[in-house]
PLY file of the C-alpha trace (Angstrom):
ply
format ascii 1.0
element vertex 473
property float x
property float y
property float z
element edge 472
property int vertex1
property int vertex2
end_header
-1.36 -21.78 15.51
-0.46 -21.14 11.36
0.66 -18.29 10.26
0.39 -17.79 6.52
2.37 -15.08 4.41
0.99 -14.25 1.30
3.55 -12.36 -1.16
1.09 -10.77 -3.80
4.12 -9.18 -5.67
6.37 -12.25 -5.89
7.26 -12.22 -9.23
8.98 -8.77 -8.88
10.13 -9.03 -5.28
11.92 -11.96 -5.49
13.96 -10.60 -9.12
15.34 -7.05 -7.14
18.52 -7.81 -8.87
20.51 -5.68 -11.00
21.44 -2.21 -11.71
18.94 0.24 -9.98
16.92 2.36 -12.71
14.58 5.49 -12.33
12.28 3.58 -14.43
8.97 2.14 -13.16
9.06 -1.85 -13.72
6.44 -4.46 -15.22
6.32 -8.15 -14.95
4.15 -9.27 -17.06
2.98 -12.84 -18.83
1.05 -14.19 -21.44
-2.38 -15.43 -20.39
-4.74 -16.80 -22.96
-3.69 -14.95 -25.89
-3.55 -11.79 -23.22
-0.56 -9.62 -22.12
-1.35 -8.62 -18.81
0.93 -7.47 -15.64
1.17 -9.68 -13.03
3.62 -7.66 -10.55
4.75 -3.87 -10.87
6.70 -1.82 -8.22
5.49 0.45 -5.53
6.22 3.37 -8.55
4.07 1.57 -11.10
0.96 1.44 -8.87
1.39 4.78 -7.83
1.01 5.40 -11.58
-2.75 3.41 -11.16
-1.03 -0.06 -12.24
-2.75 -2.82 -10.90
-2.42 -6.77 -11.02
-4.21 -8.72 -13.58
-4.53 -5.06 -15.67
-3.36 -5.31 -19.51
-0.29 -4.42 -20.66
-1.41 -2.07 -22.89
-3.46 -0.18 -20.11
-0.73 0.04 -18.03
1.68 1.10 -20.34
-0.87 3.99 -21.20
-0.13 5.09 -17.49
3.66 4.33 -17.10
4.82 4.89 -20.91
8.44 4.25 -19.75
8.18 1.19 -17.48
10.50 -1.59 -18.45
9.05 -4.46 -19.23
10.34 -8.04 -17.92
8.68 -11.34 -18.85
7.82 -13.64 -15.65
9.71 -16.69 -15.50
8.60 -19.22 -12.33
11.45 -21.29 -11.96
13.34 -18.09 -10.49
10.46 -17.23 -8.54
10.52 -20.96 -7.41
14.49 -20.84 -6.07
13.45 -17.79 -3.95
10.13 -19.09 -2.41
12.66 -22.06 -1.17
15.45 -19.32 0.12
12.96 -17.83 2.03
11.25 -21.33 3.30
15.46 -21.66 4.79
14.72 -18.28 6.24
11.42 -19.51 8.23
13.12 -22.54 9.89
14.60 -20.11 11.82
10.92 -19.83 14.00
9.93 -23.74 12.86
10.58 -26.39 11.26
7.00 -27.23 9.67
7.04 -24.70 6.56
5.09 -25.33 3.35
6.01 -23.67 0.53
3.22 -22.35 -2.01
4.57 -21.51 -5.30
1.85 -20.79 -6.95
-1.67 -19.95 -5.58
-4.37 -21.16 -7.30
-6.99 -18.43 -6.08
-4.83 -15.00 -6.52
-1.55 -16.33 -8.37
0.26 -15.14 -5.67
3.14 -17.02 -3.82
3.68 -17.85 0.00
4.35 -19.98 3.29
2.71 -21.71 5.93
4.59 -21.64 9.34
3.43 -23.67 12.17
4.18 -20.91 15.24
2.23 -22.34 17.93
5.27 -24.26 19.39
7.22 -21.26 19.11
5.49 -18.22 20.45
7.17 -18.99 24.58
10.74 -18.79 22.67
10.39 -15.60 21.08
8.37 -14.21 23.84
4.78 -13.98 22.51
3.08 -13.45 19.49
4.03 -9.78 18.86
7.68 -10.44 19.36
7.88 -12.91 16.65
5.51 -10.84 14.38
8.00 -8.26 14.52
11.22 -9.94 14.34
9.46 -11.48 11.06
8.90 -8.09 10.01
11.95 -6.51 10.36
13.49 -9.85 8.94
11.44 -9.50 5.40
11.73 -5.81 5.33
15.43 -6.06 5.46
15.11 -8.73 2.50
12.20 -6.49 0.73
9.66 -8.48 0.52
6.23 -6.93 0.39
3.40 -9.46 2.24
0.60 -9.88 3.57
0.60 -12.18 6.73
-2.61 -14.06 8.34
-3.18 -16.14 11.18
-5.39 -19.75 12.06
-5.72 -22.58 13.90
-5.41 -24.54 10.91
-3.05 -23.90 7.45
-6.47 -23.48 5.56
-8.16 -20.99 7.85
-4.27 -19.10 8.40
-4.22 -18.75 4.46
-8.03 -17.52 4.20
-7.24 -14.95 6.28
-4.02 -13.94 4.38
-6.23 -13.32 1.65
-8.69 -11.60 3.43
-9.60 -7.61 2.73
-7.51 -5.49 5.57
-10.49 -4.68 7.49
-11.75 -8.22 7.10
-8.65 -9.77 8.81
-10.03 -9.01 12.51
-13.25 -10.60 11.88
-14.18 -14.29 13.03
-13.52 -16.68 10.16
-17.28 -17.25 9.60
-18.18 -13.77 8.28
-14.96 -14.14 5.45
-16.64 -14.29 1.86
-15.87 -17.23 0.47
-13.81 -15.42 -2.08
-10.61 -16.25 0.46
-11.39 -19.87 0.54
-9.00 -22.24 -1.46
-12.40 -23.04 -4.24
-11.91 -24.05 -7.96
-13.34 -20.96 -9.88
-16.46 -22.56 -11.12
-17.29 -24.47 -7.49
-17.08 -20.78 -6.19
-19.37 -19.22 -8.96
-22.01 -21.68 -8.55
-21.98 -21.34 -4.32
-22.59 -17.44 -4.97
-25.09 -17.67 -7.72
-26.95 -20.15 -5.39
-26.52 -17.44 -2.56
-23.64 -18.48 -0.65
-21.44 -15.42 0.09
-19.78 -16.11 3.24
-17.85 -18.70 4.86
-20.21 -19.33 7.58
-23.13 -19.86 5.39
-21.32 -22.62 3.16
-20.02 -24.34 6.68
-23.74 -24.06 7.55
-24.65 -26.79 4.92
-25.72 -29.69 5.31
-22.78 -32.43 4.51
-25.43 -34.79 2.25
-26.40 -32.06 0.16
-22.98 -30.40 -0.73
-21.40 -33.81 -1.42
-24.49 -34.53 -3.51
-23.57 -31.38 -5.62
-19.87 -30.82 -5.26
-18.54 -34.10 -4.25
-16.23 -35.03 -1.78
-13.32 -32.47 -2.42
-15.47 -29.81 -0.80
-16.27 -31.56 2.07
-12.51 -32.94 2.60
-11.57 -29.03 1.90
-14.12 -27.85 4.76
-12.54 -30.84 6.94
-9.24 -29.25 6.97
-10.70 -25.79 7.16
-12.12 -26.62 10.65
-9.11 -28.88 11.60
-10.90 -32.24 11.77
-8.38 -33.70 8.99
-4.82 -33.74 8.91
-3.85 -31.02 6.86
-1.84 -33.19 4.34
0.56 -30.58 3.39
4.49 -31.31 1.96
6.66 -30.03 4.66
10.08 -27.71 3.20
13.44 -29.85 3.93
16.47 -28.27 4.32
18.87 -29.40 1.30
22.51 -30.72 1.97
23.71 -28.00 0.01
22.68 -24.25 -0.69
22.79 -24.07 -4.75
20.54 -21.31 -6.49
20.54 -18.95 -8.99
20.18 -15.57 -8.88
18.17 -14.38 -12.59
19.25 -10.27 -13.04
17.29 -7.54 -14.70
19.51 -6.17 -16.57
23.22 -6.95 -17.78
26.02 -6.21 -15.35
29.05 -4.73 -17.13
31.00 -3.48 -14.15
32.07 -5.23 -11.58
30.89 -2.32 -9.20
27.82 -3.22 -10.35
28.30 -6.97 -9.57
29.40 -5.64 -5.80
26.01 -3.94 -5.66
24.23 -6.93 -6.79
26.46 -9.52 -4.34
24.76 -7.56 -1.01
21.46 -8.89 -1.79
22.52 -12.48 -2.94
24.53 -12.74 0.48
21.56 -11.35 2.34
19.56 -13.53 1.45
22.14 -16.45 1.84
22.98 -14.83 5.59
18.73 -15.15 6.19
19.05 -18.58 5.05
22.00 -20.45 7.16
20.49 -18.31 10.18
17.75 -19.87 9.66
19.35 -23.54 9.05
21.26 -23.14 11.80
24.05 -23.95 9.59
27.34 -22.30 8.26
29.63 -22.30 5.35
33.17 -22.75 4.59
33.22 -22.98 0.72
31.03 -21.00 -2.21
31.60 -21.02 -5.25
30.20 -18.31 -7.60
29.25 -18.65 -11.14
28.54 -15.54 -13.07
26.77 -16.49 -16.22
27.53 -15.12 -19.79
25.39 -14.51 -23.47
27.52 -15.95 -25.56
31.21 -16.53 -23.66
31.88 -19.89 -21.36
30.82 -18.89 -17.66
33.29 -17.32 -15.11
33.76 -19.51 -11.66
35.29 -18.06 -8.45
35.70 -20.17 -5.37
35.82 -18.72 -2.15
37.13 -20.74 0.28
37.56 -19.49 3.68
39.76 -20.20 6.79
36.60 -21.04 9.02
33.18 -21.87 8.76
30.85 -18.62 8.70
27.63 -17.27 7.56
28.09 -13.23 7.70
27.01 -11.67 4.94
29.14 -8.79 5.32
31.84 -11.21 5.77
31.42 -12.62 2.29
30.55 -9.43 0.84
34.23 -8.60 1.52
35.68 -11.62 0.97
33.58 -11.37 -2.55
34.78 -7.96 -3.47
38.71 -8.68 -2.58
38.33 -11.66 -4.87
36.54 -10.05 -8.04
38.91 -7.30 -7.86
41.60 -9.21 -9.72
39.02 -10.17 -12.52
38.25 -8.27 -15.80
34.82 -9.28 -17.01
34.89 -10.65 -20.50
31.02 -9.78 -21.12
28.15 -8.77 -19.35
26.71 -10.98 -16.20
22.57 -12.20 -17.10
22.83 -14.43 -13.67
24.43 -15.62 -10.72
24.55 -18.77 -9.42
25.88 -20.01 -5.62
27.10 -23.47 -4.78
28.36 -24.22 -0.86
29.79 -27.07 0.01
28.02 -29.40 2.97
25.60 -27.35 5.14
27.53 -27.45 8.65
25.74 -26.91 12.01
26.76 -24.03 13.90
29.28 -24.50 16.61
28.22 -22.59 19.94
30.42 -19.92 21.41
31.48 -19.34 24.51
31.63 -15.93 25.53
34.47 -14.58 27.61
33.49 -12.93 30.83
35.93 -10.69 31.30
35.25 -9.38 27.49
32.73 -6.97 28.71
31.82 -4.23 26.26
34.18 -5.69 23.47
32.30 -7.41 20.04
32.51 -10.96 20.53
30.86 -11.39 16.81
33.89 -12.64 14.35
33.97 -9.13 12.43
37.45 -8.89 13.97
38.65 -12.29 14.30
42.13 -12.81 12.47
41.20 -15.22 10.03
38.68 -12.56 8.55
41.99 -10.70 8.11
43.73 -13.98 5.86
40.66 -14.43 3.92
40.63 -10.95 2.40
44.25 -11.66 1.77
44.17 -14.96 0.20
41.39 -13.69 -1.70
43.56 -10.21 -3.00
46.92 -12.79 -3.08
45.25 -16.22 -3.65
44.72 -18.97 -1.47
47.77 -20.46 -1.74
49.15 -17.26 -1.57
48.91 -17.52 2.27
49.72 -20.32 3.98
51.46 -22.09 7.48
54.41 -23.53 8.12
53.83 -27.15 9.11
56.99 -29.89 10.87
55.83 -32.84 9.50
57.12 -36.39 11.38
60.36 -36.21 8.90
63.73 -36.48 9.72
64.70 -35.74 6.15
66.04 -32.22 6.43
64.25 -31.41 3.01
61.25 -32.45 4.11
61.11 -31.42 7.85
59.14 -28.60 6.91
55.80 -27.80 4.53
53.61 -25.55 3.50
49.84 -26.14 5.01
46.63 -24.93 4.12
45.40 -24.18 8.17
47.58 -24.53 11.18
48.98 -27.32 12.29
49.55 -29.13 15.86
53.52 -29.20 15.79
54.80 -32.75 17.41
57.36 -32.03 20.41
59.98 -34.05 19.66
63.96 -34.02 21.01
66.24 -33.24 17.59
69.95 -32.05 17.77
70.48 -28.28 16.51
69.24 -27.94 12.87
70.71 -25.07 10.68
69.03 -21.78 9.97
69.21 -22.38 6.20
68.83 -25.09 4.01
70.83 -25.35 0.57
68.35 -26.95 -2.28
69.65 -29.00 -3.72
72.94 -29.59 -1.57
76.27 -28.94 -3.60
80.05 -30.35 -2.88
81.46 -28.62 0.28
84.37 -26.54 0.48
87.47 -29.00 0.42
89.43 -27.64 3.90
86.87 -28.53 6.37
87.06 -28.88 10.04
84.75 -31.35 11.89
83.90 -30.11 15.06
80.10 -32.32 15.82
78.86 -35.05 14.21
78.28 -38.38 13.41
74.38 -37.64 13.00
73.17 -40.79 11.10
69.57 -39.98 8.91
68.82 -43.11 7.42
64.86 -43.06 6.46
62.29 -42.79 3.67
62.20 -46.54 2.25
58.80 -46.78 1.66
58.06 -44.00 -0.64
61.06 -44.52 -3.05
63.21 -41.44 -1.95
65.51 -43.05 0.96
68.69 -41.26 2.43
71.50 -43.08 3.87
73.71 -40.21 5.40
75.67 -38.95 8.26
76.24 -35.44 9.10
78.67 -33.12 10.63
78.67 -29.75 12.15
82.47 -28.31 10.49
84.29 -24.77 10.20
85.64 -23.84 7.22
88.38 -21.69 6.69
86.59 -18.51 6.97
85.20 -19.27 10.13
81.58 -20.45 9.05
80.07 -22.93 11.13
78.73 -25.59 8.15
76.19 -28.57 7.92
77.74 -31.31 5.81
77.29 -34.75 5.36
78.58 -37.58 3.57
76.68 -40.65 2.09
77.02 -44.11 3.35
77.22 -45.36 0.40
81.29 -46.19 -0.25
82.58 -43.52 -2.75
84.20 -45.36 -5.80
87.65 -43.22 -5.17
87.91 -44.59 -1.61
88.11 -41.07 0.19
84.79 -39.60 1.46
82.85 -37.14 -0.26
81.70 -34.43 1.95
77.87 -32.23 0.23
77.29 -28.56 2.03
73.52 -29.02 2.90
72.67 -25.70 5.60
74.67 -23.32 7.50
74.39 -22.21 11.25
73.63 -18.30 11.54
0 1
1 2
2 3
3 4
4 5
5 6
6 7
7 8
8 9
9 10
10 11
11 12
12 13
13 14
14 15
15 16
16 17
17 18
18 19
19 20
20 21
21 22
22 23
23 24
24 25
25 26
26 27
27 28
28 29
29 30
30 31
31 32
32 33
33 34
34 35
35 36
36 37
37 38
38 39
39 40
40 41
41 42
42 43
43 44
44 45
45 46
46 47
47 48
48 49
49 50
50 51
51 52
52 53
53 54
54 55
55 56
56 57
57 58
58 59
59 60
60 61
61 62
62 63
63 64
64 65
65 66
66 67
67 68
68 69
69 70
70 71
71 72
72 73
73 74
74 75
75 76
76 77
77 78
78 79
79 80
80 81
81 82
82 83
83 84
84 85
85 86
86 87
87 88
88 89
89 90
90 91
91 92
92 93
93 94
94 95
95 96
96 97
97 98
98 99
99 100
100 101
101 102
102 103
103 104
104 105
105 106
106 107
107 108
108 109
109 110
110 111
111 112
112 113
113 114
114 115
115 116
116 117
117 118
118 119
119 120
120 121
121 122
122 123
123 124
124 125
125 126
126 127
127 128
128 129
129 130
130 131
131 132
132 133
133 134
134 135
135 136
136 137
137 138
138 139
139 140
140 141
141 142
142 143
143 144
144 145
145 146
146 147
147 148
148 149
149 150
150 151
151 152
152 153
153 154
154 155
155 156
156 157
157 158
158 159
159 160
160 161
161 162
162 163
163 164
164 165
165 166
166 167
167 168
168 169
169 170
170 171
171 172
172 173
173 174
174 175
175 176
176 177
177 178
178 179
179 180
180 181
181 182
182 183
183 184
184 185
185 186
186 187
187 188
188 189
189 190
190 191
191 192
192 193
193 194
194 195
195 196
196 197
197 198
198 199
199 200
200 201
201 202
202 203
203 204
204 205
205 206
206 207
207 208
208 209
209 210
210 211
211 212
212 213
213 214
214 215
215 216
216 217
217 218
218 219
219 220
220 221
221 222
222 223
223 224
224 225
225 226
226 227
227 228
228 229
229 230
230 231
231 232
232 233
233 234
234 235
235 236
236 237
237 238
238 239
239 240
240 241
241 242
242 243
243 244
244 245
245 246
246 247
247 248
248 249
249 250
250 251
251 252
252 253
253 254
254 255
255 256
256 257
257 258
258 259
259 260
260 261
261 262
262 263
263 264
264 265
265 266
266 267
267 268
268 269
269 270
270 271
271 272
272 273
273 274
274 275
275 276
276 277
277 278
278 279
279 280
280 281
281 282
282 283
283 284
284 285
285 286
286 287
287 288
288 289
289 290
290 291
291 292
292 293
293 294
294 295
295 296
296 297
297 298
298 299
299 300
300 301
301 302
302 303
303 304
304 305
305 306
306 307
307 308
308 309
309 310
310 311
311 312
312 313
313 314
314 315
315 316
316 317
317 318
318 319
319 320
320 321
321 322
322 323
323 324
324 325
325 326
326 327
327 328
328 329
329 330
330 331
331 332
332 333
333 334
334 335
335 336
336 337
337 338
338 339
339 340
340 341
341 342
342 343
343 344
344 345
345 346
346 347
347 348
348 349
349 350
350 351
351 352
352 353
353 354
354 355
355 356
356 357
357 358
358 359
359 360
360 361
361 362
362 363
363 364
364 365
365 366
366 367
367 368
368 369
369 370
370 371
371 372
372 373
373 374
374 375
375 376
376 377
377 378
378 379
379 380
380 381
381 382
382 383
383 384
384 385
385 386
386 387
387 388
388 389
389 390
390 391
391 392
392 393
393 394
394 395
395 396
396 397
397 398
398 399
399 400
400 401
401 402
402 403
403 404
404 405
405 406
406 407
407 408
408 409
409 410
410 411
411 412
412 413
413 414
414 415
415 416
416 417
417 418
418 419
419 420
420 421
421 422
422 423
423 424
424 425
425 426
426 427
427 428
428 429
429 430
430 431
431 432
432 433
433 434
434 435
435 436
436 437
437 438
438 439
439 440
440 441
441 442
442 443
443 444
444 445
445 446
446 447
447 448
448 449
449 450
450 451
451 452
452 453
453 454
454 455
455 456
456 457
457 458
458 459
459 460
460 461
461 462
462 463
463 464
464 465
465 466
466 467
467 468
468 469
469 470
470 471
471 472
C-alpha cells in the first residue's frame, strides 16, 4: 500500500519563518508574462483568494496582503526535511518537488510493510497527522496499491476520494495537458473509460508513454521512482519573510527550525552532537555559532535552550534574511535502558546533567567548562589537564603529592630541613622537555612542610641548589 501526500500550499507552508504579522500573505510568481498567486494563507482565502488567481484580483480582495515572490530551491530543502521526517514509517519515500498536473509539492510513502508496527492503518494516519500539524503543514493525503493510483487519489475532489479508482476523472491522472484535452474532447472523462481502451488503438494515437503510464497505474510495471536517501549530514537553509532585528525574534524563529530538525533525526533514527548556525546578512560578512554539546541528542527543546543561552552573548550587527544549519556526521541512536525501579520518574534526558553544562558552556563558553584529567605523567607540571569530557583516571601507586603547585618553581628558602625524600623524576625525553630531578619533602623554619627538589645536573658552585616546587596543606 502507497500513501501519497499532496501539499497544495507548499510554497507558503514550507517559508512560516519570520516575525508573525496581522497581515494576510501572497506567494506569488511570474507565469507567462502573468502575475498570479500560487499559495496564500488560511486568511487570504478567507478573503476569496484562490490558487492560480491574478495578482491583481487578489489584491482587489486583500489590499494589504504582503506580497513574497516564490523561490523553489527553498521549497526544495523543505520537501527533503520532511522526506527525513517520513523515514520514520519507511524507508521507500519519493520526493515530488514539483507536480506537473496541479504545481503542487508532495511524497510517496510505501506503508504496506508498516501498518502491523504502528498498529493499523488509522494509527499511523493519525500519528502522521498530529506529526504535520505540529510542523503546519496543510495536505491532502491519498491512498493506492500503486504510487500512481495513491497520487490520483491525492488529487482527487473530497467526496471523490472514497470512490473506486475507475470512476476518478481523468483530471487526477499524471497526463501532459494536451494528451488530457484530446482524451476529453474525444469523450473520455473517467479513468475507467480510458483503462477500457483498447492497447493498439491508444498506442496508435498517444504512443507508448500512455500505455507505460497506465502500466504503472494498475501495478503491472515497476514503478521506476528515485527513492529519498538519507544524507551524511543535515545542512539546509532556512529562507525568512521578513528581516530579523532582535534576537527575540531569532528565538521565535529557532523553535520552528529545531522542530523541524527534531522531526527529521526522529525520523533518521539518528542524533547530533555538533550544529553549527549561520545567520545570514544584506550587506555585512555572515555570523557563525557552533554549538557543540556534551552528548549526542536530537531534542528540540534541548537545542532551543542551548540556542538561546548561546545567542544571548551576541549583538546582531544587521538584520538576519536566512538561516542556515550544518551537523556534523548523522549518528544512530543509542538504545536506553530503562531503570526499573525509576517508576513514575522522566527517564527522557530533559534532566540529565550534561543538559545542565551545555547551557553553561554555552552562557560561559565551551572551554569555559571543562574536567580535570591525570594524564600518564610523572612530571608534576603536567600530572594534571584540562579535558573537554571526562576522563577514565589510571589507578596507579604515587608517593604523597602536594596540594599546590608553584608555576614556575622559584629558589627555596635557604634553612631547610629534609625530612622525606630522595624521589627521583627523570622522564620526558622524547618530546624535548626532559627533567632530571630528585625531590624532598623539608620543614622550613616556620614550620611549613615544603616540596623541593634539586636537579641532577652538578651545580657549577659545587653545593646543591634546592627550587620550592608545591607545599603540603
Amino acid at each position: 500500500m502507497w500513501l501519497a501526500l499532496r501539499f497544495p500550499h507548499w510554497a507558503l507552508d514550507s517559508r512560516q519563518l519570520g516575525t508573525p504579522s496581522n497581515a494576510p500573505v501572497l506567494i506569488v510568481e511570474t507565469r507567462q508574462g502573468r502575475r498570479c498567486v500560487v499559495a496564500a494563507d488560511a486568511q487570504a482565502m478567507t478573503a476569496g483568494v484562490r490558487r492560480a488567481m491574478a495578482l491583481a484580483d487578489a489584491q482587489v480582495r486583500v489590499p494589504d496582503a504582503q506580497i513574497v515572490e516564490r523561490h523553489l530551491a527553498p521549497e526544495k530543502a523543505a520537501l527533503e526535511r520532511l522526506a527525513g521526517w517520513a523515514w520514520c514509517y519507511s524507508d521507500q519515500v519519493h520526493v515530488l518537488v514539483q507536480d506537473t498536473i496541479d504545481d503542487s509539492a508532495g511524497l510517496i510513502v510505501e506503508i504496506g510493510a508498516s501498518l502491523r508496527l504502528f498498529g493499523g492503518r488509522r494509527a499511523l494516519f493519525d500519528r502522521m497527522r498530529q506529526d504535520l500539524q505540529r510542523l503546519g503543514y496543510r495536505y491532502v493525503a491519498g491512498t493506492g496499491d500503486t504510487p500512481e493510483a495513491a497520487l490520483v487519489f491525492a488529487r482527487a475532489p473530497r467526496r471523490g476520494r472514497r470512490r473506486a479508482l475507475h470512476e476518478l476523472p481523468i483530471g487526477c491522472l499524471s497526463l501532459a495537458a494536451a494528451m488530457r484535452a484530446s482524451l476529453q474532447a474525444s469523450g473520455v472523462k473517467r479513468v475507467g473509460e480510458l483503462l477500457a481502451l483498447p492497447s493498439s488503438a491508444l498506442h496508435k494515437r498517444y504512443g507508448s508513454e500512455l500505455l507505460d503510464y497506465l502500466e504503472r497505474l494498475r501495478g503491472r510495471r515497476p514503478h521506476g521512482l528515485a527513492l529519498y536517501r538519507l544524507p551524511e549530514r543535515y545542512a539546509t537553509r532556512h529562507e525568512l519573510f521578513g528581516a530579523i532585528e532582535s534576537i527575540q525574534g531569532l528565538a521565535f524563529v529557532l523553535r520552528r527550525v529545531f522542530t523541524e530538525l527534531e522531526a527529521f533525526l526522529r525520523g533518521a533514527d539518528a542524533v547530533i552532537q555538533t550544529l553549527r548556525l549561520t545567520l545570514t546578512h544584506d550587506s555585512l560578512p555572515n555570523t557563525q555559532r557552533t554549538l557543540r554539546l556534551s552528548r549526542p541528542t536530537r531534542t528540540a527543546a534541548h537545542l532551543e535552550r542551548v540556542a538561546a543561552d548561546n545567542l544571548s552573548r551576541l549583538e546582531l550587527a544587521a538584520p538576519v534574511l536566512e538561516i542556515a544549519l550544518a551537523t556534523d556526521r548523522l549518528r544512530r541512536q543509542a538504545p536506553t535502558q530503562a531503570n526499573l525501579c525509576a517508576q513514575g520518574q522522566s527517564t527522557d534526558g530533559e534532566y540529565h546533567w550534561t543538559t545542565v553544562l551545555d547551557r553553561l558552556r554555552a552562557r560561559l563558553g565551551h572551554d569555559g567548562v571543562t574536567w580535570l584529567a591525570a594524564p600518564a605523567d610523572h612530571r608534576p607540571e603536567r600530572a594534571s589537564a584540562h579535558a573537554d569530557s571526562p576522563q577514565a583516571i589510571e589507578s596507579r601507586a604515587t608517593p604523597p603529592r602536594p596540594l599546590w603547585l608553584l608555576d614556575p618553581p622559584r629558589p627555596a628558602p635557604a634553612d631547610l630541613t629534609l625530612i622525606q625524600g630522595p624521589e627521583r623524576i627523570e622522564t620526558g625525553w622524547w618530546d624535548g622537555a626532559s627533567v632530571r630531578r630528585d625531590y624532598f619533602r623539608a620543614l622550613d623554619t616556620q614550620g611549613r612542610q615544603l616540596w623541593v627538589y634539586r636537579r641532577l645536573e652538578p651545580p657549577a658552585s659545587g653545593a646543591p641548589v634546592y627550587y620550592l616546587h608545591g607545599l603540603f596543606g
